[in-house]
N, C-alpha and C positions, 0 to 999 in steps of 0.2 A: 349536654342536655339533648333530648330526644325530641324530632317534630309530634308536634300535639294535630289530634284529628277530629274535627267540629264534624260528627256526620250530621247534616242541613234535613237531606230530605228525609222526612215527607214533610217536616216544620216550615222551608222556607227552599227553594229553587231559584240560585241567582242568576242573572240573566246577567250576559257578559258586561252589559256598562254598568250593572250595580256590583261586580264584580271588580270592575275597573277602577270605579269611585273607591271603593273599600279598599284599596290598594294604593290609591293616592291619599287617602285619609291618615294611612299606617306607613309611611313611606321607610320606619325602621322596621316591617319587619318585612322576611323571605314570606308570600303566599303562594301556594299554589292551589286550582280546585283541578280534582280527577273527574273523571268522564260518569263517576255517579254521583257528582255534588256534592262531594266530601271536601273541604276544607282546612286545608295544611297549612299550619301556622310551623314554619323554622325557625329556630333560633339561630341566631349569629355564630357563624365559625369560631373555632377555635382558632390560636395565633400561626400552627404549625398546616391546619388547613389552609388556611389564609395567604398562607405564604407561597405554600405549592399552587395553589389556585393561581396565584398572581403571576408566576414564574411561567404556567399552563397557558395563561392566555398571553403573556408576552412574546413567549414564542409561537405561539400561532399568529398573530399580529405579525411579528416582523416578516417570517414567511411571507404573507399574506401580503404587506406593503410592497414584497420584491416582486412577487408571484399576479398579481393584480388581477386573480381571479374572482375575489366574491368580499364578503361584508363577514367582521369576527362581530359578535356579540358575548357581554359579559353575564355572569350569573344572573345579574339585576334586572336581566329581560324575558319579558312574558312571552309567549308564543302560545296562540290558538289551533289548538293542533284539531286536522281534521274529523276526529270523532266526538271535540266540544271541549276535551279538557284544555286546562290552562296551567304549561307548565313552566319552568324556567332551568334549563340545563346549566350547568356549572360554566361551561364554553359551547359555544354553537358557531357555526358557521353555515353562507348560504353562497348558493352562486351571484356574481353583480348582476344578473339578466332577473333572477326572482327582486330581487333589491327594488330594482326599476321597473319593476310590473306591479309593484304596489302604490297604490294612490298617497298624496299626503296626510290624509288625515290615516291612515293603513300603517304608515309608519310612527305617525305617535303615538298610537299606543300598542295593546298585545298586538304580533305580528300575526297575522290569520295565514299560518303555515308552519311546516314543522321543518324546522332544520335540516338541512342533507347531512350534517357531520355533528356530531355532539359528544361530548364529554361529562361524564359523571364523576365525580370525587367520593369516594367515600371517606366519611370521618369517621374517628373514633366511635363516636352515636351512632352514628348512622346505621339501621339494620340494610345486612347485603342482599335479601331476599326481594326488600321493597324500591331495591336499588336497579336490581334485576329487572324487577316488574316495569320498570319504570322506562329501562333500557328497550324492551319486549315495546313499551307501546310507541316507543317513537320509530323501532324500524316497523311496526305496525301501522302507520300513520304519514311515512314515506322518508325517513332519514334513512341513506344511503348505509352510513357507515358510523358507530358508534364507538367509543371506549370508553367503561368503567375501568376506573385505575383506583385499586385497592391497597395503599401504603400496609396496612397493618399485616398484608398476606403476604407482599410482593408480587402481587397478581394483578395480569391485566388480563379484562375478560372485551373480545371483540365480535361486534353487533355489527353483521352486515345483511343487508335488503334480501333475501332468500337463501342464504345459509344458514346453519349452524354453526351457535356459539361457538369461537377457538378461544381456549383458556392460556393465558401464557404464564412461566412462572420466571420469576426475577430476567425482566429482559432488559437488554442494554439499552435496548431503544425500541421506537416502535415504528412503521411508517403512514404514515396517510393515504397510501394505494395510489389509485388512476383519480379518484375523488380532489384529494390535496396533494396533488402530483408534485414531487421535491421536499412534500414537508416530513422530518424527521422529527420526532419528541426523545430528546435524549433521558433515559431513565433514571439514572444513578444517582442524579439528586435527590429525586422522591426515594429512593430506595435507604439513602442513605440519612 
């Protein structure tokens, strides 16, 4: 099933804590709003997304508990990214130093910053075009280093802060760079 899209304005413009309420109201479903107050209601993955996703953030966690560089967060977290949208990436990650720069009430709800590293899934639904776009605004917005990882292609397409898109086709693994220094994503699972 494909995300549905409530375009808001010129009807209604929500302001991030009615934005937030309305998210705590729905706590079943994925929302996000874009930077012109559109409205993205997701539906729930499918079992085989589900599965990769899980596998996606486990091994980034574990890294990350050796590595004790920064903070994983899961799909289920908001993030106010600097141009106003409110998005929630598949996997993110942040440095510990942004973590502890943010006040307590900053961290309960949407995080007011955009990820340094994120991850996209694409699912079967999923169009790749709005996936992209989507890739485009978080290095637009200050995430250092991104990956959409496309099962259906075998293609991972990578998002870094002033380069151009590198497309890779069926790769064995991928690395995290100077960003998740040590971290390795083994591919072969999602591939296969």
């Amino acid at each position: 099933m494909a995300a549905y899209v409530l375009n808001m304005p010129p009807v209604a413009r929500l302001s991030d804590e009615q934005f937030y309420q309305i998210c705590q109201a729905n706590r079943d479903l994925r929302l996000e709003l874009t930077v012109d107050g559109e409205l993205i209601i997701m539906p729930p993955t499918g079992g085989e997304t589900g599965k990769i996703n899980s596998d996606l953030i486990a091994d980034l966690v574990v890294w990350n508990r050796q590595a004790k560089l920064g903070i994983v967060f899961d799909s289920s977290t908001g993030f106010k990214l600097p141009n106003g949208a409110k998005r929630s990436p598949d996997a993110a990650w942040i440095p510990v130093a942004k973590w502890n720069n943010l006040t307590t009430d900053e961290k309960q709800k949407f995080l007011p910053l955009c990820p340094d590293f994120v991850i996209e899934l694409r699912s079967s639904t999923d169009n790749l075009v709005t996936l992209q776009n989507k890739m485009q605004e978080y290095i637009a917005n200050g995430a250092v280093l991104g990956w959409l990882i496309n099962p259906q292609d075998k293609q991972i397409e990578i998002y870094r802060l002033g380069k151009e898109v590198e497309l890779l086709n069926s790769p064995q693994s991928i690395s995290g760079e100077s960003i998740l220094s040590g971290f390795v994503l083994n591919l072969e699972p999602i591939w296969s």
